[in-house]
Gaussian input, Z-matrix of N, CA and C with variables (Angstrom, degrees):
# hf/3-21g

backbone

0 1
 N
 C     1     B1
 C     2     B2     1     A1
 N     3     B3     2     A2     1     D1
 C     4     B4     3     A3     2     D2
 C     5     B5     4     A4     3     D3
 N     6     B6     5     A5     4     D4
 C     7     B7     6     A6     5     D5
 C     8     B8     7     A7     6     D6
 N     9     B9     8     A8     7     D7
 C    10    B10     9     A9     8     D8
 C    11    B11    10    A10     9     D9
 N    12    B12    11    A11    10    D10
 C    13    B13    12    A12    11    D11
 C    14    B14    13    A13    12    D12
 N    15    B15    14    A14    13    D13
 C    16    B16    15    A15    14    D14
 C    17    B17    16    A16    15    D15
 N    18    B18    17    A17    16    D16
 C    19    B19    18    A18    17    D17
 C    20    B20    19    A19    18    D18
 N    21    B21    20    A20    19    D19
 C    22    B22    21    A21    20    D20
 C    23    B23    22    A22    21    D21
 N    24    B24    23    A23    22    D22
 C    25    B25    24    A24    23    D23
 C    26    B26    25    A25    24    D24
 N    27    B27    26    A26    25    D25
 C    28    B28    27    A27    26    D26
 C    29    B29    28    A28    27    D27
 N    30    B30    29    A29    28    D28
 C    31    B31    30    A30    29    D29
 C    32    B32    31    A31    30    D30
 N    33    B33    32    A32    31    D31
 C    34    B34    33    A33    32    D32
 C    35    B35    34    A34    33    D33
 N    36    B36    35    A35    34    D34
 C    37    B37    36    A36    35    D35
 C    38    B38    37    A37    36    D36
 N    39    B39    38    A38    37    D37
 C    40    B40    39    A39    38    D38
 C    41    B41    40    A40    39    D39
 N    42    B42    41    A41    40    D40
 C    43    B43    42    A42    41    D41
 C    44    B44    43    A43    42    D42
 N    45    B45    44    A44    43    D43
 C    46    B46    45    A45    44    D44
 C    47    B47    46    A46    45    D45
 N    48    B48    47    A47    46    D46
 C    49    B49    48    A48    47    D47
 C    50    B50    49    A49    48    D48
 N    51    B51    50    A50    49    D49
 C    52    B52    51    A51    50    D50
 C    53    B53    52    A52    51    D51
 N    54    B54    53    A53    52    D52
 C    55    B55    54    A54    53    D53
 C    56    B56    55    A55    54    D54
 N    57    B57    56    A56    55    D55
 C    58    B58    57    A57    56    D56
 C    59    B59    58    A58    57    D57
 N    60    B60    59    A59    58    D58
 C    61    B61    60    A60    59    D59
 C    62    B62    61    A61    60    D60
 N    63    B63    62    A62    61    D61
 C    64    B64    63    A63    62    D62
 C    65    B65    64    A64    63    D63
 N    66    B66    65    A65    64    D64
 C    67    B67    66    A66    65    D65
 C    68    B68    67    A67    66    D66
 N    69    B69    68    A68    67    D67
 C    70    B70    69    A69    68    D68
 C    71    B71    70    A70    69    D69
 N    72    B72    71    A71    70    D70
 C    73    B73    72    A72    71    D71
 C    74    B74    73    A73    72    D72
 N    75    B75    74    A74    73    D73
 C    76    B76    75    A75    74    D74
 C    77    B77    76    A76    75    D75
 N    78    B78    77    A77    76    D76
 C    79    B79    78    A78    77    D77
 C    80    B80    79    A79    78    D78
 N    81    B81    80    A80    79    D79
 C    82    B82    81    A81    80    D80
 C    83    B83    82    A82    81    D81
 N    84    B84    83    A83    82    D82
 C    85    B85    84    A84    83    D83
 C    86    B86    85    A85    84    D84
 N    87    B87    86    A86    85    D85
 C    88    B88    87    A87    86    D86
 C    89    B89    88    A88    87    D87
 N    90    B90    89    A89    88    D88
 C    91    B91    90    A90    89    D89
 C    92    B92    91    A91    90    D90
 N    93    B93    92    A92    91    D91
 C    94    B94    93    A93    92    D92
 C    95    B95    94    A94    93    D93
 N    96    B96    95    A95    94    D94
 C    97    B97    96    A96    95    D95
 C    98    B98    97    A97    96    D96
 N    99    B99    98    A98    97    D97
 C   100   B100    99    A99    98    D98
 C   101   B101   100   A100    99    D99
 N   102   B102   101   A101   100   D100
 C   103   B103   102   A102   101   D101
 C   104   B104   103   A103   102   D102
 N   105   B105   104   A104   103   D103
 C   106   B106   105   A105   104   D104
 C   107   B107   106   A106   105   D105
 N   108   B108   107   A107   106   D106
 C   109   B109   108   A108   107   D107
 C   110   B110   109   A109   108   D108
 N   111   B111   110   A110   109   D109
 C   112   B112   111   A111   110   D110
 C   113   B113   112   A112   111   D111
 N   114   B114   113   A113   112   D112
 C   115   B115   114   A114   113   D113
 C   116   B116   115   A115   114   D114
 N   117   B117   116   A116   115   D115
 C   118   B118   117   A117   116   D116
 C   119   B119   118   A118   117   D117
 N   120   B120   119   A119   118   D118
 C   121   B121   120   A120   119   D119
 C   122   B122   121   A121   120   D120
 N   123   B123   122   A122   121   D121
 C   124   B124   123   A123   122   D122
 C   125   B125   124   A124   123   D123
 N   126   B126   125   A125   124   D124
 C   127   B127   126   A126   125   D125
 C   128   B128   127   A127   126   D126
 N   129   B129   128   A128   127   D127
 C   130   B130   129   A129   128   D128
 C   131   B131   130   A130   129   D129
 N   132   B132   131   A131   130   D130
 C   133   B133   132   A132   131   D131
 C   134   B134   133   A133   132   D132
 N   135   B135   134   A134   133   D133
 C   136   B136   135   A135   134   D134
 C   137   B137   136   A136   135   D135
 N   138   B138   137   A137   136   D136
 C   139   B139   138   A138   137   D137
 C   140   B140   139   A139   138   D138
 N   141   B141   140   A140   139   D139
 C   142   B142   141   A141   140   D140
 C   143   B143   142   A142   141   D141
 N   144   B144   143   A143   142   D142
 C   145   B145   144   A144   143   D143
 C   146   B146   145   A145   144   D144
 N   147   B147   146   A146   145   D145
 C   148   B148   147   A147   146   D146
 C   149   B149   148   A148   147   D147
 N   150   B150   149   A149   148   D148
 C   151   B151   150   A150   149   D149
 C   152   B152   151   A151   150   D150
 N   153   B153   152   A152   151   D151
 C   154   B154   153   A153   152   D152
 C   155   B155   154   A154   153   D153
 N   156   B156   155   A155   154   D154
 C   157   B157   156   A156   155   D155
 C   158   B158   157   A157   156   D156
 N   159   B159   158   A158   157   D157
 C   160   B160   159   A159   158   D158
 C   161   B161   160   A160   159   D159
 N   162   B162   161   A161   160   D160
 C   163   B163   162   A162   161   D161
 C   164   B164   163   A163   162   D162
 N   165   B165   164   A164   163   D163
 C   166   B166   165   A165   164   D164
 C   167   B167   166   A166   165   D165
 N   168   B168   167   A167   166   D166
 C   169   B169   168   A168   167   D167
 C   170   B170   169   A169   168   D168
 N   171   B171   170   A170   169   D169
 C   172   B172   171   A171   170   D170
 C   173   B173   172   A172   171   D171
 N   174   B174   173   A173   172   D172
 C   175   B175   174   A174   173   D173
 C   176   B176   175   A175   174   D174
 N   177   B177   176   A176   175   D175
 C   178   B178   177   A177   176   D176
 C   179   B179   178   A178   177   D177
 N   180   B180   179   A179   178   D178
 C   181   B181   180   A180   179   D179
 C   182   B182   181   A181   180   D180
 N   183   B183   182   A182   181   D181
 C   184   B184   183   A183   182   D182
 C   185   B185   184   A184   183   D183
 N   186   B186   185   A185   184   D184
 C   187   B187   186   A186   185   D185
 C   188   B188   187   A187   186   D186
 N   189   B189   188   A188   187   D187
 C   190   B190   189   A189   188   D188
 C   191   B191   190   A190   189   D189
 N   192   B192   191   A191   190   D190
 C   193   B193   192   A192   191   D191
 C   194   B194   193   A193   192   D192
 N   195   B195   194   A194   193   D193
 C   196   B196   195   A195   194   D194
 C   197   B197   196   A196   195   D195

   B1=1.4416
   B2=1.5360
   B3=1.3134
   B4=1.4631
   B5=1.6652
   B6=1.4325
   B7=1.6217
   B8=1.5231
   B9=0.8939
   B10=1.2109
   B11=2.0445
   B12=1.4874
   B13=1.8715
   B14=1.6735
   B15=1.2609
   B16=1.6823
   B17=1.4932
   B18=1.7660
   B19=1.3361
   B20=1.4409
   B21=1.4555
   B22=1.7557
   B23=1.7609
   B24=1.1357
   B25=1.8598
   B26=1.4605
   B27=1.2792
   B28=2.2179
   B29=1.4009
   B30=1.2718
   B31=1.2440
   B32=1.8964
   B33=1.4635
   B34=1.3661
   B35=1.6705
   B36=1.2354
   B37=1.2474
   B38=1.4785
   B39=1.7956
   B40=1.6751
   B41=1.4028
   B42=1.2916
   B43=1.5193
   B44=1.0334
   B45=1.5691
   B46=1.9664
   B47=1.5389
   B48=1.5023
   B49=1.0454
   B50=1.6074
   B51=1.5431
   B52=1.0353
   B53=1.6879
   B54=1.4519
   B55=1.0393
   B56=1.3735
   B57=1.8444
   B58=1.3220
   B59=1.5963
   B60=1.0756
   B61=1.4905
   B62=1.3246
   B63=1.6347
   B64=1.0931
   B65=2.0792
   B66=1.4747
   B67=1.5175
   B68=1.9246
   B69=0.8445
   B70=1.7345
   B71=1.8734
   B72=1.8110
   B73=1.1427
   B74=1.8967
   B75=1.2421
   B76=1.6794
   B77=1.7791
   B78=1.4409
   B79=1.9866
   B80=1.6898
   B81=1.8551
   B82=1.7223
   B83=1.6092
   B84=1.9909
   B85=1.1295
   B86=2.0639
   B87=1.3727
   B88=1.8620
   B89=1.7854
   B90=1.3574
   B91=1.8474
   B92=1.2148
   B93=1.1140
   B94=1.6246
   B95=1.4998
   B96=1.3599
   B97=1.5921
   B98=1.6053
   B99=1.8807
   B100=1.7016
   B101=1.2350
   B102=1.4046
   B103=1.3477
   B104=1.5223
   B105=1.4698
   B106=2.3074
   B107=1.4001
   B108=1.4570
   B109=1.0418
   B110=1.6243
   B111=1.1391
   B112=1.5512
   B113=1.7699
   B114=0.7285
   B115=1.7824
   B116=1.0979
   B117=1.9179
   B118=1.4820
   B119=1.8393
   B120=1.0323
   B121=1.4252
   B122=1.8272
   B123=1.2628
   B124=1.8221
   B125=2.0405
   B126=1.3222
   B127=1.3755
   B128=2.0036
   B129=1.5307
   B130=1.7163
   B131=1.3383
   B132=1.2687
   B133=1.4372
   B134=1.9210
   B135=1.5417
   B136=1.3989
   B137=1.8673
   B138=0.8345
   B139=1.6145
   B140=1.4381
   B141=1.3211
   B142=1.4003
   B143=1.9141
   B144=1.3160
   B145=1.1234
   B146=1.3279
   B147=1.5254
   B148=1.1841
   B149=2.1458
   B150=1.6739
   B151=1.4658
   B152=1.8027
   B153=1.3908
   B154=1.6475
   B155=1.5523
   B156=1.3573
   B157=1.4742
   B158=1.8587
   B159=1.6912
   B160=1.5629
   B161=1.2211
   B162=1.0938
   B163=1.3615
   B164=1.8806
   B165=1.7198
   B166=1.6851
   B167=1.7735
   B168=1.3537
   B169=1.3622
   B170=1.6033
   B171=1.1731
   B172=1.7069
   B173=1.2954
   B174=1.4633
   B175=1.5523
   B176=1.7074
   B177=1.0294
   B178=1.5143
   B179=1.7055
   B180=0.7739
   B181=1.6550
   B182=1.6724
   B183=1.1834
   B184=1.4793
   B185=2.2008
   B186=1.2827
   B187=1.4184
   B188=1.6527
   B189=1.3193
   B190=1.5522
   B191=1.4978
   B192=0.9244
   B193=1.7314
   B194=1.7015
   B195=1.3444
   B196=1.5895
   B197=1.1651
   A1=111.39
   A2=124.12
   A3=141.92
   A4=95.71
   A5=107.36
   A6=111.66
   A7=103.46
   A8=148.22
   A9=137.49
   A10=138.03
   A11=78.54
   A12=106.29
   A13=103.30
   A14=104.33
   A15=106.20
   A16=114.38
   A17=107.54
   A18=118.52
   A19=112.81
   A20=116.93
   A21=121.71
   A22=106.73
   A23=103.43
   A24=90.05
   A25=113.96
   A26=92.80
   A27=94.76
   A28=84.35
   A29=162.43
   A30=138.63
   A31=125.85
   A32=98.53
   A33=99.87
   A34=98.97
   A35=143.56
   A36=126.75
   A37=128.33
   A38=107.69
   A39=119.90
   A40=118.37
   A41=135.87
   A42=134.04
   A43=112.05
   A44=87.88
   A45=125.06
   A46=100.74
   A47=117.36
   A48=109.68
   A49=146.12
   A50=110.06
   A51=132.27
   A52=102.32
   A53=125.23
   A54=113.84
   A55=106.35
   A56=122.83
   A57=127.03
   A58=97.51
   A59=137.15
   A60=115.15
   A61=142.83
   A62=111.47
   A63=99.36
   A64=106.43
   A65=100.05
   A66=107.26
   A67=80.02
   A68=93.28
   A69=107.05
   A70=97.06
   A71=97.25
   A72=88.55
   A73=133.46
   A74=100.18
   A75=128.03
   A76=91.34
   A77=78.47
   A78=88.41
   A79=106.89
   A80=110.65
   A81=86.13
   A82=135.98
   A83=90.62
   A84=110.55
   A85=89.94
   A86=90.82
   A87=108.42
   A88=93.14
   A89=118.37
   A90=103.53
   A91=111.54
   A92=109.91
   A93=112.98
   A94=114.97
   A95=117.70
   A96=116.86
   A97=112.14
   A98=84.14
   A99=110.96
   A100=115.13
   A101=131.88
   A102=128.33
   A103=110.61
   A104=79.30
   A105=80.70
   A106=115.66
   A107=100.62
   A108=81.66
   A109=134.99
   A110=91.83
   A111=123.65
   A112=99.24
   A113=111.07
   A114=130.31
   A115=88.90
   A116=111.18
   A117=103.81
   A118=87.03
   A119=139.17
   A120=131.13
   A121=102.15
   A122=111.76
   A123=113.03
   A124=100.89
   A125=115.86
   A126=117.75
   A127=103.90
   A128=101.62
   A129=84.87
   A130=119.11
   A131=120.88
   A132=121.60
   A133=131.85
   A134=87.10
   A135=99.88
   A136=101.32
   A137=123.78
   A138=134.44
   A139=121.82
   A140=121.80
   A141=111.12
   A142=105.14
   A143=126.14
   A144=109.02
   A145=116.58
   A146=118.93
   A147=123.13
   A148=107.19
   A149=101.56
   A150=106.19
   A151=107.96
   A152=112.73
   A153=105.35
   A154=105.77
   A155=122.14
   A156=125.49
   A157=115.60
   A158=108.79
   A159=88.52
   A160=89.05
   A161=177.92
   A162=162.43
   A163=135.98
   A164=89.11
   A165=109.16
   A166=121.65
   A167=101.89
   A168=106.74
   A169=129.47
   A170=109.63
   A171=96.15
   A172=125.34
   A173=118.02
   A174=113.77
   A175=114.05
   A176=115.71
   A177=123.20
   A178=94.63
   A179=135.98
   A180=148.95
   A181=106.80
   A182=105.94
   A183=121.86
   A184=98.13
   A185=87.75
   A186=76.44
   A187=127.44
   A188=94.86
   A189=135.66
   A190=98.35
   A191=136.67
   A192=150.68
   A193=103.75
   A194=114.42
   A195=108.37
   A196=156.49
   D1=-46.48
   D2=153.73
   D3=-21.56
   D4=-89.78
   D5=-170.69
   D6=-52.66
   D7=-55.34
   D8=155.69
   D9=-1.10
   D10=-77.54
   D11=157.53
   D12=-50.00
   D13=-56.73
   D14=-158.22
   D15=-68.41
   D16=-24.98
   D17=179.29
   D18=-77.64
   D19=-41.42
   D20=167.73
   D21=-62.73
   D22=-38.07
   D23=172.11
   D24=-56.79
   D25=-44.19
   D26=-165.02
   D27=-82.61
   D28=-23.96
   D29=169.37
   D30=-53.63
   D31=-15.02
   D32=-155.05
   D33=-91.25
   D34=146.52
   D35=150.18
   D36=-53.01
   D37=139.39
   D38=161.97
   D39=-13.00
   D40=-64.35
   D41=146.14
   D42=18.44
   D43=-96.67
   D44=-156.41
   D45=-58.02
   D46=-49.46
   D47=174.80
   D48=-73.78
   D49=-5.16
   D50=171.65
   D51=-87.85
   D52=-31.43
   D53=-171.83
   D54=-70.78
   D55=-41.24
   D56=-177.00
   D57=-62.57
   D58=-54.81
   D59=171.34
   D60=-71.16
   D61=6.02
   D62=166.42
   D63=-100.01
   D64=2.39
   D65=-166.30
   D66=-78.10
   D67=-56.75
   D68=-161.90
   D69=-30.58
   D70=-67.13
   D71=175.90
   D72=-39.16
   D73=-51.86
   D74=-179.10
   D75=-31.01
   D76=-61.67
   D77=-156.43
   D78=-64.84
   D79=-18.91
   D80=165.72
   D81=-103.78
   D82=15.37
   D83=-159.92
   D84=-85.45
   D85=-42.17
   D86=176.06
   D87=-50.52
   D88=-39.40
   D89=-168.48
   D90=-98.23
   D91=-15.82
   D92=163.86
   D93=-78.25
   D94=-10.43
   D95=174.39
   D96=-66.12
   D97=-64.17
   D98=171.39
   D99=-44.77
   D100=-49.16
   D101=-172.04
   D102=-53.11
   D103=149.49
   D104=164.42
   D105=-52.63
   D106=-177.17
   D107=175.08
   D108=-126.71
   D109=38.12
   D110=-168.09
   D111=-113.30
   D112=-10.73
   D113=169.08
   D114=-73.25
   D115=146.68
   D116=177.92
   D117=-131.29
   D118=137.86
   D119=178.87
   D120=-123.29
   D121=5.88
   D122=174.96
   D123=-43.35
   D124=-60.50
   D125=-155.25
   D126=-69.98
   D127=-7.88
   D128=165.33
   D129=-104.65
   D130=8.44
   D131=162.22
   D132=-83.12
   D133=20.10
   D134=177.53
   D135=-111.96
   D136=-11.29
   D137=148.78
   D138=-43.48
   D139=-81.99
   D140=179.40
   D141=-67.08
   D142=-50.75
   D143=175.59
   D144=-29.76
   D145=-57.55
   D146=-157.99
   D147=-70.98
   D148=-31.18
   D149=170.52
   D150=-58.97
   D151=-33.73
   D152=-165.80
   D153=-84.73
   D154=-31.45
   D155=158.28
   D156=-49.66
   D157=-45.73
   D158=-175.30
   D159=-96.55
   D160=107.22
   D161=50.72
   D162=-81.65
   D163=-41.50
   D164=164.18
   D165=-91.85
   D166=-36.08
   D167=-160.68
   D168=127.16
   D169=158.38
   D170=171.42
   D171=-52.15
   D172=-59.67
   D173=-170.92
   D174=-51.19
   D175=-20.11
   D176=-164.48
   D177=-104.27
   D178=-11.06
   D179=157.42
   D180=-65.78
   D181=-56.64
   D182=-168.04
   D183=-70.24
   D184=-23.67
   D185=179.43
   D186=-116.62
   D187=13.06
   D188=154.84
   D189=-77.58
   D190=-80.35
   D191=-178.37
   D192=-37.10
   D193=-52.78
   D194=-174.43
   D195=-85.97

């Protein structure tokens, strides 16, 4: 199922896939707003960065990161 997932990712164009990681980010940046604030959500924003680095590339990592 893994190879599966991984094969519909690499099918998609740089785009599409930068857009799902920068949405990804969006949507934990929205729960990290909501959250208390004693909640710390910094250590899951190295996830999609790290998805737009292996799938898009560095520069698109770097702009995941900033």
């Amino acid at each position: 199922m893994i190879a599966r997932f991984s094969r519909w990712l690499r099918a998609r164009t740089p785009a599409v896939l930068t857009s799902i990681g920068l949405a990804a980010i969006a949507l934990l940046a929205i729960v990290d707003y909501v959250a208390p604030p004693d909640l710390s959500f910094l250590p899951f924003y190295v996830g999609p960065a790290l998805f737009l680095v292996w799938f898009v590339g560095r520069s698109a990592g770097f702009l995941g990161a900033a």
